[in-house]
Each structure stands twice: as C-alpha cells, then as structure tokens.
DOBALUM-796691 format. One record per atom (N, C-alpha, C, O): residue in one letter; atom name; z, y, x; residue number from 1. Coordinates in pm, whole numbers. Atoms other than C-alpha are relative to their C-alpha. Example, Ala and Ser with C-alpha at 12.3 -4.5 7.8 and 13.67 -1.06 7.14 Angstrom:
# residues 2
A	N	0	-119	89	1
A	CA	780	-450	1230	1
A	C	0	120	90	1
A	O	66	118	194	1
S	N	-6	-119	-82	2
S	CA	714	-106	1367	2
S	C	73	109	-77	2
S	O	90	220	-26	2
END
This chain:
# residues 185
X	N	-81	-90	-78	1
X	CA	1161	-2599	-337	1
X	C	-34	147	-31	1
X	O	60	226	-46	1
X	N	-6	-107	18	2
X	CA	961	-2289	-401	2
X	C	50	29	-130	2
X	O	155	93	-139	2
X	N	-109	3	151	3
X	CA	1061	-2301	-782	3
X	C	98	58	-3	3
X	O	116	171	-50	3
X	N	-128	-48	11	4
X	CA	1421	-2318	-707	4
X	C	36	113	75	4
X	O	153	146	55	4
X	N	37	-115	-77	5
X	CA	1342	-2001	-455	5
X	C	-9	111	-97	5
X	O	62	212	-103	5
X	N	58	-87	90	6
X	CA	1164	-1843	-726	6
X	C	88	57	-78	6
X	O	104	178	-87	6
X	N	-149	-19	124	7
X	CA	1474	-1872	-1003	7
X	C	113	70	54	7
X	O	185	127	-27	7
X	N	-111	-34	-72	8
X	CA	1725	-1761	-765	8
X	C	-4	141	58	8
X	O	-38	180	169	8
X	N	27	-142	-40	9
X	CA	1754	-1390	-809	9
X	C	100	39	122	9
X	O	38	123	188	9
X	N	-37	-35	-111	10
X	CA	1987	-1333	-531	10
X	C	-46	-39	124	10
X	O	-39	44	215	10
X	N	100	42	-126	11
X	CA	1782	-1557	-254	11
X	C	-121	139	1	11
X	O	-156	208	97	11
X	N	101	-118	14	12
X	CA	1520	-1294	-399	12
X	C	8	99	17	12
X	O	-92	164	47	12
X	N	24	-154	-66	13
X	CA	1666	-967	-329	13
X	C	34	29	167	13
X	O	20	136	228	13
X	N	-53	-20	-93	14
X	CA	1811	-1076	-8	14
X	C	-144	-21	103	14
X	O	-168	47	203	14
X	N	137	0	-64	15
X	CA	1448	-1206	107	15
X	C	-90	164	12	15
X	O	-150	215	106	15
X	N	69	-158	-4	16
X	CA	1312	-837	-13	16
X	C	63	78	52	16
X	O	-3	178	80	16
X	N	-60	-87	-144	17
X	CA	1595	-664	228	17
X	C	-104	-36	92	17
X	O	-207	14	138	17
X	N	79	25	-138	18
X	CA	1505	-873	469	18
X	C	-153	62	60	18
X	O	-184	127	160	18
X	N	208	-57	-15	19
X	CA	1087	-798	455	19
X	C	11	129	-20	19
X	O	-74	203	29	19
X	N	-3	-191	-12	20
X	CA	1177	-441	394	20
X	C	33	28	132	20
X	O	-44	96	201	20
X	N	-22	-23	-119	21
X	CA	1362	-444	699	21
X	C	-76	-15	75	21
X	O	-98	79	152	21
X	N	126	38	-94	22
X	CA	1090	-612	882	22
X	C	-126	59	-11	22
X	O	-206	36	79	22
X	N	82	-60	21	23
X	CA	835	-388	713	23
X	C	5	125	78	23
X	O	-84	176	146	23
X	N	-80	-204	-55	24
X	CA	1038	-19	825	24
X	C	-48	-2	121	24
X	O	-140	64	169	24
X	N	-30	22	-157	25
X	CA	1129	-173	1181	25
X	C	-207	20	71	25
X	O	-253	81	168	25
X	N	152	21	-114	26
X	CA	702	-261	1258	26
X	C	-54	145	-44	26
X	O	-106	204	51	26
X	N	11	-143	79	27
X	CA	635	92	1025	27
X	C	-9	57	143	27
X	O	-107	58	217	27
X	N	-112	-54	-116	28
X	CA	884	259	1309	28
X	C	-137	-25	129	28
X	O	-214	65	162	28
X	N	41	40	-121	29
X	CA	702	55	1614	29
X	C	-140	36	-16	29
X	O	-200	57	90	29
X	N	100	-14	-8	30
X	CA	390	119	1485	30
X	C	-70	130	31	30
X	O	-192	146	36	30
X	N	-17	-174	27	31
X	CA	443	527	1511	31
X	C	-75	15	-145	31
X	O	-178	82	-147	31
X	N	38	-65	137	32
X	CA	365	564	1140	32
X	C	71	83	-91	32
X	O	39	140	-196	32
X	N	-126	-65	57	33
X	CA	677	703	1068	33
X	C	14	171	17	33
X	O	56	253	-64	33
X	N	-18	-131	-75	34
X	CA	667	1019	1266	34
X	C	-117	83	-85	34
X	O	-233	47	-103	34
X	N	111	-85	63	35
X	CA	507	1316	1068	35
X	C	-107	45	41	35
X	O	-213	71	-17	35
X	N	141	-63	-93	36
X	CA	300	1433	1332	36
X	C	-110	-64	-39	36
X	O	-206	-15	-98	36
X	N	95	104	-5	37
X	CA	113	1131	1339	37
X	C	-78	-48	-146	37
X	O	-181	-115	-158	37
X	N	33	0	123	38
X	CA	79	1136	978	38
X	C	-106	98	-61	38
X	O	-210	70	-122	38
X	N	43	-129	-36	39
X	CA	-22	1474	984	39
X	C	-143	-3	65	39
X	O	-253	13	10	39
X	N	126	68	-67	40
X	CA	-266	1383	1225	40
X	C	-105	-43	-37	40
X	O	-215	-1	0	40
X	N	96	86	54	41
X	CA	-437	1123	1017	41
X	C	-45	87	-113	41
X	O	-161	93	-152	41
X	N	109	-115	108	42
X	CA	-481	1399	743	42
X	C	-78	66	88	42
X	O	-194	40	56	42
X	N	54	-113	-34	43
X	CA	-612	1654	965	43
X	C	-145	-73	130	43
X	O	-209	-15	217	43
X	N	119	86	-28	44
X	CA	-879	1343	1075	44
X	C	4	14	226	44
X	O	-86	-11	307	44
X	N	-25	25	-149	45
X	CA	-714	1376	1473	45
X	C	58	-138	93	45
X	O	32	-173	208	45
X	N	-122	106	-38	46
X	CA	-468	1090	1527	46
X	C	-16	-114	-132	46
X	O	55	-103	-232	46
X	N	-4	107	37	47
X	CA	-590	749	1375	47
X	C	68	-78	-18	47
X	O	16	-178	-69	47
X	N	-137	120	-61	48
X	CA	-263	545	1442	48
X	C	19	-41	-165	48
X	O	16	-162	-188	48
X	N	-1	110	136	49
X	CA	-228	471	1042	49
X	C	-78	-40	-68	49
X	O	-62	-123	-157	49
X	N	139	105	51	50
X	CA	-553	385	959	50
X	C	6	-147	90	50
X	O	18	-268	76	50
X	N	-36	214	-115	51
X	CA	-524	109	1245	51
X	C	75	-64	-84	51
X	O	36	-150	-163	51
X	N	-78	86	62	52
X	CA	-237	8	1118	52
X	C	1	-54	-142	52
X	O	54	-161	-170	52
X	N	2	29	116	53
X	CA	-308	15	760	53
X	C	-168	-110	14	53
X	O	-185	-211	-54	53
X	N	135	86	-18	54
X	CA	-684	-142	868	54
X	C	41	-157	82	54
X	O	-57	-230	73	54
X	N	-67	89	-33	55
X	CA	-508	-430	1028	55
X	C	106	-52	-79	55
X	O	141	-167	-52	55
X	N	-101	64	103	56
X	CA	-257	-502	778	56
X	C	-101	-68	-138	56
X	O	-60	-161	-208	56
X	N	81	27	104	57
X	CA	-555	-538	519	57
X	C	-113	-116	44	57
X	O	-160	-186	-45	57
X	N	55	74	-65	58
X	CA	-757	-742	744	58
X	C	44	-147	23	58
X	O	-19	-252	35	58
X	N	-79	115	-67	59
X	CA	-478	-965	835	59
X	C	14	-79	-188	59
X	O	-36	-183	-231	59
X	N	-15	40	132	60
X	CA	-365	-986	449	60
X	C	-87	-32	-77	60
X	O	-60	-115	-163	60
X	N	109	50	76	61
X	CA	-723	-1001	306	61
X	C	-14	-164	58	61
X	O	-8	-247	-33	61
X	N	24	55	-49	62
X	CA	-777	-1274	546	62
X	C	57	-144	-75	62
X	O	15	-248	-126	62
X	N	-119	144	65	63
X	CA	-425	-1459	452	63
X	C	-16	-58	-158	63
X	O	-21	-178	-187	63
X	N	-13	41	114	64
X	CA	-433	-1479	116	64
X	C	-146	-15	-84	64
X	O	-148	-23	-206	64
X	N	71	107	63	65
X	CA	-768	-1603	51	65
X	C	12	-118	76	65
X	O	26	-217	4	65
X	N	-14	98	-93	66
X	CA	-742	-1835	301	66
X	C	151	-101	-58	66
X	O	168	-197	17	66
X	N	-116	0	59	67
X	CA	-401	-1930	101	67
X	C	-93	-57	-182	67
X	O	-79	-155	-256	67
X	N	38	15	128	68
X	CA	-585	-1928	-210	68
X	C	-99	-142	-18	68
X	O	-107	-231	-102	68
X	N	127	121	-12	69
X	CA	-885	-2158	-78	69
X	C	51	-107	31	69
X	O	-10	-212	13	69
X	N	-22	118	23	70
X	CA	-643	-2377	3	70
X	C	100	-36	-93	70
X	O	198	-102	-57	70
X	N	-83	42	111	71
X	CA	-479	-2410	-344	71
X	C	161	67	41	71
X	O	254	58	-40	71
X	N	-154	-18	-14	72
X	CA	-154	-2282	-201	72
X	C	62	129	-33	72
X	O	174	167	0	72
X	N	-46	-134	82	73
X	CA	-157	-1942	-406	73
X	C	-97	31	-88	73
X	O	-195	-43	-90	73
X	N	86	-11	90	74
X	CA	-334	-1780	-680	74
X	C	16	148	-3	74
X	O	117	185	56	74
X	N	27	-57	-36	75
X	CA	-423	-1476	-703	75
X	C	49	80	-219	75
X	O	-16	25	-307	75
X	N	-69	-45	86	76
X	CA	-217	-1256	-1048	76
X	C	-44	140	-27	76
X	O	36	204	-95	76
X	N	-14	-103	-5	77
X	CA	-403	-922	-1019	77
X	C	12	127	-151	77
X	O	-52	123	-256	77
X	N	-8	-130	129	78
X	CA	-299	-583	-1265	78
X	C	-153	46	-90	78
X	O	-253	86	-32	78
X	N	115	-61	42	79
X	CA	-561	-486	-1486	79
X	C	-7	207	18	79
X	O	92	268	-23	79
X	N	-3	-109	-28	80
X	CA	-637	-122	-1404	80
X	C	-51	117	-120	80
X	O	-43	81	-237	80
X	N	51	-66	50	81
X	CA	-797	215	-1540	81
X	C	-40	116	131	81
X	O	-1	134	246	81
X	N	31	-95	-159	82
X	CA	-985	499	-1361	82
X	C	128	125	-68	82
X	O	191	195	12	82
X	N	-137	-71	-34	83
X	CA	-695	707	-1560	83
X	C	93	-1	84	83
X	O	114	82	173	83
X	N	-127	44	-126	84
X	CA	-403	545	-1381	84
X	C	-50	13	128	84
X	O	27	35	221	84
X	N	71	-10	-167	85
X	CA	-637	557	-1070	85
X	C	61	144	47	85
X	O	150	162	130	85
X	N	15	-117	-39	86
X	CA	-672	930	-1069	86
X	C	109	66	-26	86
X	O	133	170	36	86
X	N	-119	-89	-1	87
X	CA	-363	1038	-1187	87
X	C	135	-40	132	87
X	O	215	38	182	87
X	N	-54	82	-145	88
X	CA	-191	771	-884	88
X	C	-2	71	96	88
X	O	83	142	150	88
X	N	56	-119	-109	89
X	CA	-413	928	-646	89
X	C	40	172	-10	89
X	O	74	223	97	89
X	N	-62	-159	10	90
X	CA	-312	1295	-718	90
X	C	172	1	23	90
X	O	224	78	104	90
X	N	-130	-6	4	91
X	CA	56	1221	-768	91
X	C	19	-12	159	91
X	O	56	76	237	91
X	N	-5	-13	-180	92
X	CA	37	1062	-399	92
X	C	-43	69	95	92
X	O	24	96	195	92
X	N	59	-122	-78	93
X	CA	-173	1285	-245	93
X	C	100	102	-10	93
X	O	191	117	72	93
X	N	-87	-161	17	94
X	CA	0	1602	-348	94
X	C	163	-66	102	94
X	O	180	-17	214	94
X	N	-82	10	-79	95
X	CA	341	1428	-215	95
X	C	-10	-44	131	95
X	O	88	-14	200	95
X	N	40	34	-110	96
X	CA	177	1272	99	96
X	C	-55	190	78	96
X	O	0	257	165	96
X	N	-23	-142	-44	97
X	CA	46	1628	155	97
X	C	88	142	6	97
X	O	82	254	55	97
X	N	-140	-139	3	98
X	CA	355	1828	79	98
X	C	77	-9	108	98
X	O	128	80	176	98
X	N	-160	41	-71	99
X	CA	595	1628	268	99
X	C	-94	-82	136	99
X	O	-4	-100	218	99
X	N	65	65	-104	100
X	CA	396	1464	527	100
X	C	14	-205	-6	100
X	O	-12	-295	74	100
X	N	-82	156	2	101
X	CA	532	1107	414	101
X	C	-73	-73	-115	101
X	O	-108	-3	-210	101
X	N	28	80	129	102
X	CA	402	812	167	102
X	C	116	-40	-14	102
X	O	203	7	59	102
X	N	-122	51	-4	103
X	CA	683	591	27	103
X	C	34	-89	78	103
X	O	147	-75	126	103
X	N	-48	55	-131	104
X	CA	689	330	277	104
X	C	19	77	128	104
X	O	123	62	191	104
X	N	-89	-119	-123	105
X	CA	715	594	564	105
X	C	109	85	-20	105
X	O	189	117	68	105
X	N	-169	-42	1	106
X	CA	996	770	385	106
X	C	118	-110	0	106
X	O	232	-77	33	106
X	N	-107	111	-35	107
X	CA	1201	467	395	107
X	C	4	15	149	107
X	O	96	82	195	107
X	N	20	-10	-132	108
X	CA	1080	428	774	108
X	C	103	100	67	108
X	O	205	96	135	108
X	N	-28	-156	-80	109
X	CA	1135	765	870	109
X	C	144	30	-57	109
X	O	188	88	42	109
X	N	-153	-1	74	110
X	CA	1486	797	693	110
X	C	33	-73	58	110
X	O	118	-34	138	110
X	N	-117	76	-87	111
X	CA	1604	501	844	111
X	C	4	12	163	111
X	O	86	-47	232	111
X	N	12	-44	-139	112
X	CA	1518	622	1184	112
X	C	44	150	4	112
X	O	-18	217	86	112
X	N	-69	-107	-19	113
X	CA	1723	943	1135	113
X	C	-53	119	-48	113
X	O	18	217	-70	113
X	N	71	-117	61	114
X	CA	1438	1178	1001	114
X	C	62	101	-96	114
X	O	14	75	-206	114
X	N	-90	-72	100	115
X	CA	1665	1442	796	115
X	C	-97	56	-150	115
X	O	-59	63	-267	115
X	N	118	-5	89	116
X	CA	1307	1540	623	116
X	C	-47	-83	-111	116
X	O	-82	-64	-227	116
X	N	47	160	97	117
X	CA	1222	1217	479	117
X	C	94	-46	-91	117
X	O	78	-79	-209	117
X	N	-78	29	125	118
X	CA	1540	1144	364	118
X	C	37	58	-102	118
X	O	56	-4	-207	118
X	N	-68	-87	119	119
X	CA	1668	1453	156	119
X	C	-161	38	-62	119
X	O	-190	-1	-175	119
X	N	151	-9	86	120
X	CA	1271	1567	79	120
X	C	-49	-125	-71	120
X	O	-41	-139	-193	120
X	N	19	129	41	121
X	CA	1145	1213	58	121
X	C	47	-70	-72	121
X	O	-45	-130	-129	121
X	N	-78	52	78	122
X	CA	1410	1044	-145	122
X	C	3	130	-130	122
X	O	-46	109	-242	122
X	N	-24	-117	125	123
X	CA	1481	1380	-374	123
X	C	-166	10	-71	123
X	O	-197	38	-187	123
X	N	180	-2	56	124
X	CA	1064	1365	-408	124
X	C	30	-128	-144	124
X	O	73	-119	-259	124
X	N	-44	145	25	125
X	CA	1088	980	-490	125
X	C	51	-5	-154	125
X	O	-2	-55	-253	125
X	N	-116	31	141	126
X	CA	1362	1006	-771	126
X	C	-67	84	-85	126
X	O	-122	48	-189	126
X	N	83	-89	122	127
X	CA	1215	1309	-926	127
X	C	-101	-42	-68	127
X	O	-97	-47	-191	127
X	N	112	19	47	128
X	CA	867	1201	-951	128
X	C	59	-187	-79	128
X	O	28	-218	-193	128
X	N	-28	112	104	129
X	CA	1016	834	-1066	129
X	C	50	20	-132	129
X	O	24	-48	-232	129
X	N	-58	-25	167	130
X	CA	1223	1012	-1351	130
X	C	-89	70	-73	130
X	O	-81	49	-194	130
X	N	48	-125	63	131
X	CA	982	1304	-1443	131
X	C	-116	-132	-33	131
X	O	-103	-111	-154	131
X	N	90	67	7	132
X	CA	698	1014	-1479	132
X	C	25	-157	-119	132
X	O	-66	-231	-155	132
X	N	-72	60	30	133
X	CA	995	780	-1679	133
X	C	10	61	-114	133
X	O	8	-8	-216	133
X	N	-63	-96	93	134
X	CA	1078	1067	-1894	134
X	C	-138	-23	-106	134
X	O	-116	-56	-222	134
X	N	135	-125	62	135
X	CA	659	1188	-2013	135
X	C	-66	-177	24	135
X	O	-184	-147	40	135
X	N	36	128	13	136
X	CA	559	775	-1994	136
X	C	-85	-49	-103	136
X	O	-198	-96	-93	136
X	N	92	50	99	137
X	CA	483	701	-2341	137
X	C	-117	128	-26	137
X	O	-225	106	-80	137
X	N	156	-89	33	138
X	CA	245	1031	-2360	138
X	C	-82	-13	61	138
X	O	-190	32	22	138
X	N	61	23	-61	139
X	CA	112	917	-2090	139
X	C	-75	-92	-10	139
X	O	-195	-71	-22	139
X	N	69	122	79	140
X	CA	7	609	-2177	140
X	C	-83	-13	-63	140
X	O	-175	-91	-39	140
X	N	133	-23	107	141
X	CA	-201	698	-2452	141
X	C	-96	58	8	141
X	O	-204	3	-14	141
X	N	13	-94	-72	142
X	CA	-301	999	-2331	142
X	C	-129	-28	150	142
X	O	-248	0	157	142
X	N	65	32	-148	143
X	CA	-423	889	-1958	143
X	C	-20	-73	56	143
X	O	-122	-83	125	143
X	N	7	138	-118	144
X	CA	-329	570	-1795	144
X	C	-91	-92	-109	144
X	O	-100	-198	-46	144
X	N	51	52	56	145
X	CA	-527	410	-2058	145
X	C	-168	-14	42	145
X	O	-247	-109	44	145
X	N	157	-49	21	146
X	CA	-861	578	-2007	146
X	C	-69	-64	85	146
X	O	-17	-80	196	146
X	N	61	55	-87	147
X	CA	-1136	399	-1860	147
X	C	34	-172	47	147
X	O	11	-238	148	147
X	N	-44	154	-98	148
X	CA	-995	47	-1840	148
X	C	-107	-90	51	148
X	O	-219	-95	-1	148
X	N	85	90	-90	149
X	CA	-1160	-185	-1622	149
X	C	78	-100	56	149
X	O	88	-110	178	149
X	N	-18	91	-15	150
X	CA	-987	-478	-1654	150
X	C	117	-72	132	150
X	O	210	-18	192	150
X	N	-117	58	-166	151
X	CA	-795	-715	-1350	151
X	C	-110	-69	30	151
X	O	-84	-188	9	151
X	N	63	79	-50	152
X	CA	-1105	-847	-1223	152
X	C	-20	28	149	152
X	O	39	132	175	152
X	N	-11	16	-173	153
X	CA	-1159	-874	-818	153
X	C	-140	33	-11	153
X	O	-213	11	-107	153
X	N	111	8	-33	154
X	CA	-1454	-769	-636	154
X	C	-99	-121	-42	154
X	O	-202	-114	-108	154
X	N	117	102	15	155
X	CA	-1590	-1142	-618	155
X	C	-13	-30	-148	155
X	O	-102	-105	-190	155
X	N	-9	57	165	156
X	CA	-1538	-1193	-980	156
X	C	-115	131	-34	156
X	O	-229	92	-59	156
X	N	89	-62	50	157
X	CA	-1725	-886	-1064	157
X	C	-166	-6	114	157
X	O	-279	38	94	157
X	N	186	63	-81	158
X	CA	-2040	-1000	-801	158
X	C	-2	-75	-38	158
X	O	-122	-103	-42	158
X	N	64	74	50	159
X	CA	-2010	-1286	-967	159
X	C	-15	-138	131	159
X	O	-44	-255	108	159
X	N	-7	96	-149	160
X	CA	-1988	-1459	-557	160
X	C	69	-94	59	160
X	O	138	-118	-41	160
X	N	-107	67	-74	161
X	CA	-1779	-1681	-361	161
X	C	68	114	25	161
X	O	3	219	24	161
X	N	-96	-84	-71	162
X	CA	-1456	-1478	-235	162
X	C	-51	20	140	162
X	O	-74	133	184	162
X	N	20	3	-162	163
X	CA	-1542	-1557	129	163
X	C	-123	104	31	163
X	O	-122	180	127	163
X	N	114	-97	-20	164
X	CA	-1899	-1366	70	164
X	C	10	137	-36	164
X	O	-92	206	-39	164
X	N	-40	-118	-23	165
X	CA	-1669	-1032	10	165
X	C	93	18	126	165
X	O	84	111	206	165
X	N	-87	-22	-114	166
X	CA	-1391	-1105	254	166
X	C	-68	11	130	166
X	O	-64	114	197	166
X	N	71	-20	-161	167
X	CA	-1598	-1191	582	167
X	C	-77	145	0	167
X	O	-21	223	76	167
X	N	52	-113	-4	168
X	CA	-1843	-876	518	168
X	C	159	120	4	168
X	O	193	182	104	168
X	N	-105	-103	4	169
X	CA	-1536	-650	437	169
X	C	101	8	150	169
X	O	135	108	214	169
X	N	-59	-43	-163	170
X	CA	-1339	-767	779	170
X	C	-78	32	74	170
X	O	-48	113	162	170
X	N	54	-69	-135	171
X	CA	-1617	-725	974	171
X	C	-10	125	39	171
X	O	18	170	150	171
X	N	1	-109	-25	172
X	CA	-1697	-394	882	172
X	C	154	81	-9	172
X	O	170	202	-28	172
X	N	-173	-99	-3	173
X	CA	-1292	-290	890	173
X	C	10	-15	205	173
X	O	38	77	282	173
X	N	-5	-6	-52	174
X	CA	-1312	-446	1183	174
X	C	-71	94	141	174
X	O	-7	170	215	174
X	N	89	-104	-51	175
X	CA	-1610	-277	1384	175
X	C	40	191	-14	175
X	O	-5	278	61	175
X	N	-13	-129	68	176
X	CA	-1496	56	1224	176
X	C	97	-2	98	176
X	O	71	76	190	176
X	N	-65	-44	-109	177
X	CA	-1168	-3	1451	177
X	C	-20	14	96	177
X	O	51	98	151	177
X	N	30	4	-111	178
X	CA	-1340	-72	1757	178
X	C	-46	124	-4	178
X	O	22	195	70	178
X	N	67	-141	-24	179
X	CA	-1554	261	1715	179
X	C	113	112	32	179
X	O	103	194	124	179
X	N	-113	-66	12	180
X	CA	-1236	430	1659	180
X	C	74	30	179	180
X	O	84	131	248	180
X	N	-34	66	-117	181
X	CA	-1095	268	1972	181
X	C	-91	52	111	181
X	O	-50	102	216	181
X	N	123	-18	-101	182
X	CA	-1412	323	2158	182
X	C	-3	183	7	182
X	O	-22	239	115	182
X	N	-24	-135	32	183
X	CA	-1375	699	2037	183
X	C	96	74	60	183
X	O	99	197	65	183
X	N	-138	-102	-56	184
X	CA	-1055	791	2202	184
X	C	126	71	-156	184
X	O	213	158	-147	184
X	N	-52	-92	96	185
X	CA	-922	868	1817	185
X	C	135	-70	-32	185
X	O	212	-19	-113	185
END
C-alpha cells in the first residue's frame, strides 16, 4: 500500500497541502507566526519558538527512532559540509533578522493576513531562491563543498546505540523547557 502511495505523484502533492496546512494552522496556534514573538526570541525575551521548535524535535527525535527500531523506517540522511553549513546559516540569519520571519513562518504569517510576510517574505523567498539558482555552479566548487563531513548521524559517529543519543538529548531538551517554564520566559 505504501508503494502504491509512494508512485502516485498526485496522492503526494495533495498529502503535502494537506501537512502544510496542518503545519501553518499549529505554526498560527502556536503564536510563532506573529513577529513580535519572533522578535522576541531574537532579542532572548519571549521563548514561545524555542518551545515549540524544542517540542517538535523531541516529539520527532523520539518518533522516528522509535519508527526506525521498529523496522518501520530508515533513516536517508544528506551528506553535509561546514561550507553549506555556514553559508545556510548566514543566508537565514540575515533574512530571519531583516524580516522578522523564517520560511515556515512566512507561509504562516501570510496565510493569516500578515501584509509583511507576504510581499517581504515571498519577494525575499524568490529572490534568494533565484539569486542562489543563478551563482549555483560557482558555488558549488567554490563553498558548499568545503569541509565535507559526510551523512553520518550522531550515533554512527559515537559509534553507540541510537537510543544512547536520543534519551540523553530529550532529557536535556526537555529539562531546558521546564527551566524556561519555571523562569517565567
């Protein structure tokens, strides 16, 4: 069944509406959308998307080994570089700090009426997708190359069971929220 799921590019984009939609809508409910609050979390006042992003990683680290341990997924990850790292990180940063928005909150925040998100956010978006489309292959050689370090996972590079990174890693995500919590932040 998943197979014929898999092959079936229209079941497939209508499933990725759907989970987009369901991504925006909890985005929205979660107040992550709203710049302030964004704003906020830069200026180290208003925690509300670390929660949420510390709970989504918690929940998802959780699922998908737990998924994996029991044979019912596998795990496909990108091989990286600390180029592509650092040039990632800057590209997002600089637009997370210009505009107050990542790309899942400009979707959010656009579809909840934000006039900011959509004409900044989207006009960001396209630019930096074409200007990055355009200067690609110099890049390549150039930068995203440098430093590769492979597609290996934490436990693969300890060398450990998975479970003896995941449990340590929720606990301390977890504890970290309670302080938070306990903090008033």
């Amino acid at each position: 069944m998943l197979e014929n799921l898999r092959s079936n590019h229209r079941a497939q984009l209508v499933i990725g509406l759907l989970i987009g939609i369901v991504f925006g809508f909890l985005l929205q409910k979660g107040g992550v959308t709203r710049y302030e609050v964004i704003v906020g979390q830069l200026l180290l006042t208003d925690f509300t998307v670390f929660k949420v992003m510390a709970s989504a990683v918690i929940t998802g680290m959780i699922g998908v080994y737990l998924l994996r341990s029991l044979g019912l997924a596998s795990l496909h990850p990108k091989s990286g570089s600390l180029g592509s790292s650092a040039l990632g990180g800057l590209v997002f940063g600089a637009g997370f700090g210009l505009l107050g928005y990542c790309p899942g909150t400009i979707a959010g925040a656009a579809g909840q009426g934000s006039v900011d998100a959509l004409v900044g956010g989207f006009c960001g978006v396209l630019l930096g997708a074409g200007l990055f489309a355009a200067i690609y292959p110099r890049l390549e050689e150039e930068v995203l190359r440098r430093g590769e370090f492979g597609d290996a996972t934490f436990p693969e590079i300890l060398g450990v069971n998975s479970w003896l990174v995941v449990v340590p890693a929720v606990l301390i995500l977890f504890v970290f929220l309670l302080w938070i919590e306990e903090m008033g932040l």
